[in-house]
N, C-alpha and C positions, 0 to 999 in steps of 0.2 A: 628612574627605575620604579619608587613609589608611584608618579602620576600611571606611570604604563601598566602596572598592577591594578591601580584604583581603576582603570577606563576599562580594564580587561572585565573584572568582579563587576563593573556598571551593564557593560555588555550583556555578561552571565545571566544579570539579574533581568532584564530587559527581556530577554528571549524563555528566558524559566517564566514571568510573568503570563510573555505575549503568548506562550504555548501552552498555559493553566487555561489561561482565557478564552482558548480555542479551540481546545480541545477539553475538556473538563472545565465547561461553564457551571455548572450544578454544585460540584464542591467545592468550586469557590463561594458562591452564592451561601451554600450554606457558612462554611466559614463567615462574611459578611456578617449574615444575620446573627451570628453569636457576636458582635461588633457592633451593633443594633442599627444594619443597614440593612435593610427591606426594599422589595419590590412587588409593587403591586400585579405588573405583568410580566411577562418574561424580556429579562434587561437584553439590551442590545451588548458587544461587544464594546463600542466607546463608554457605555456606562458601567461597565465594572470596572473597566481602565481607570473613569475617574473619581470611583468611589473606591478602589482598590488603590490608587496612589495619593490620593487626600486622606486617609488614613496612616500612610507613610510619613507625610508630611504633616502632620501633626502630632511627630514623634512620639507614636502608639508603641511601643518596644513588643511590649506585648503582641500587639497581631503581627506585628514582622517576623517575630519568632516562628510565630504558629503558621504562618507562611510559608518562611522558611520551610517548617516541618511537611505539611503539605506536601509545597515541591518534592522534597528529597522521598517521600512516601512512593509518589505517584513516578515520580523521574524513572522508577525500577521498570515500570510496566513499558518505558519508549527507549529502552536501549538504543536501538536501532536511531531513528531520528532525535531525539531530546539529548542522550548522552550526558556523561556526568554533572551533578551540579559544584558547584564552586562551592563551598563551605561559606557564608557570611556573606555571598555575591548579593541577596536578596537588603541586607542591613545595608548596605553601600547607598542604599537610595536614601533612607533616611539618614545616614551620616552627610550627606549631601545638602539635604535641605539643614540640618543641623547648623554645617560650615559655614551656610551660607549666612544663617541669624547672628553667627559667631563674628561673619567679617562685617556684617551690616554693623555700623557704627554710628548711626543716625540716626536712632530709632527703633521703634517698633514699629512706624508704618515702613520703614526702610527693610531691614529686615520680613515683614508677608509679604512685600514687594520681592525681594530677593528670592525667597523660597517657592512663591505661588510664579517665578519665570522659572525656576528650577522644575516645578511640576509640573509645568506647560510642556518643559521640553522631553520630560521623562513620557509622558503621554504620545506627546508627536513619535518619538523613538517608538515608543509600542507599537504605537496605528501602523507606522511604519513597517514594524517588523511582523507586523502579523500579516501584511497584502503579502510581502515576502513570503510570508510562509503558508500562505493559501495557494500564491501561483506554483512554489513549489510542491506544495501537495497537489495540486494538478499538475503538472510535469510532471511528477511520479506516476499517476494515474494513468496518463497518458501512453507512459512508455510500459506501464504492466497492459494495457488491455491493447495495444500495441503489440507487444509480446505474446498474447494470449492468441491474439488475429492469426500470428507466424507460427505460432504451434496448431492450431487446428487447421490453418493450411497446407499444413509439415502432414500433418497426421492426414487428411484426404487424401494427400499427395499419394501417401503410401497405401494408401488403402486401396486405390486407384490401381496403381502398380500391384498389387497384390492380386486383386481381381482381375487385374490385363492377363495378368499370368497365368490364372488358376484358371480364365478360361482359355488360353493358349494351347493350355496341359491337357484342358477337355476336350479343346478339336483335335488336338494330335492324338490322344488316344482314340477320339471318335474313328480317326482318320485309318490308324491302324485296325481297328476293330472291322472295318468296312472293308480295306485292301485285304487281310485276311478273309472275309466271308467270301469276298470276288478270287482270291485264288483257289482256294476249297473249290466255290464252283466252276471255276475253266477246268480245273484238276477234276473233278466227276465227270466233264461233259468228253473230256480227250481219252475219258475212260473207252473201252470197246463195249458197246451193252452185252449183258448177261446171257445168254441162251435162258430160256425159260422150258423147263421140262427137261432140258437134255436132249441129246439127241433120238431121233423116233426108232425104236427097235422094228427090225425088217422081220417079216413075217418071213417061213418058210414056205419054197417053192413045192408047190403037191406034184406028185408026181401022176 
């Protein structure tokens, strides 16, 4: 039950990492440089991976806190995809490379040996998980502008239909406004015309 707790809090920490690093490059950087890791250009993703976990691994307690902290700051603003962090998931990495100096019993070359494959694999996991979480930010992308396509299709559609209608509405009344004009006039023409004047008064007969 401890191991499946420890691998869950590794996980935790893995994805709080690989989603700092992906999405909030900047204040990781800046963290860094309070750690006095500089970059002269703008770092790639593997390189903060492996200046952000060689710092780990040379059990800095210190920046893992402030990691720590970090994360839990910024985790507020990704509800949605990021989702809570684990409490201590982020110290699980350097308790790692710790355990591992703890079981090396050979040495100190045995021990950087043990911890620096420890780091290796904490990295591969990140690189890992971060292709994950770019293809998954595009499969989200996908299906919102995918969605977006169905709704202004939706909405032409109607609009379409709106206008079929509303000129339907304008021939039929065109229609009636005409067969009314044409009955008015057969109804004048089946009239009997008017006499004009009246009839002509007859003069008297002179005698």
């Amino acid at each position: 039950m401890a191991n499946k707790t420890k691998q869950l809090k590794y996980n935790q920490a893995i994805d709080d990492i690989s989603y700092l690093i992906l999405h909030y490059p900047l204040e990781l950087q800046q963290l860094l440089r309070v750690y006095g890791i500089t970059f002269r250009d703008r770092p790639s993703h593997k390189a903060l991976i492996n200046e952000t976990v060689e710092l780990m691994k040379d059990d800095n307690s210190a920046f893992a806190k402030a990691l720590a902290e970090l994360i839990s700051r910024l985790a507020g603003r990704e509800d949605e995809f990021w989702g809570a962090v684990a409490k201590g998931a982020v110290g699980i990495l350097g308790g790692l490379f710790k355990k591992k100096k703890r079981r090396s019993s050979g040495g100190s070359s045995n021990a950087a040996a043990a911890a620096a494959a420890q780091a290796a694999a904490a990295k591969r996991d990140m690189e890992r998980r971060m292709q994950q979480m770019r293809e998954e930010q595009r499969r989200r992308d996908e299906e919102r502008r995918q969605a977006e396509e169905r709704r202004r299709e939706e909405q032409k559609r109607k609009e379409a239909e709106a206008k079929k209608k509303t000129n339907m509405m304008l021939m039929i009344g065109g229609g009636v406004v005409v067969l009314g004009i044409g009955a008015a006039i057969l109804m004048k023409s089946n009239q009997p015309p008017m006499p004009y004047g009246g009839q002509r008064a007859q003069m008297p007969q002179q005698l």
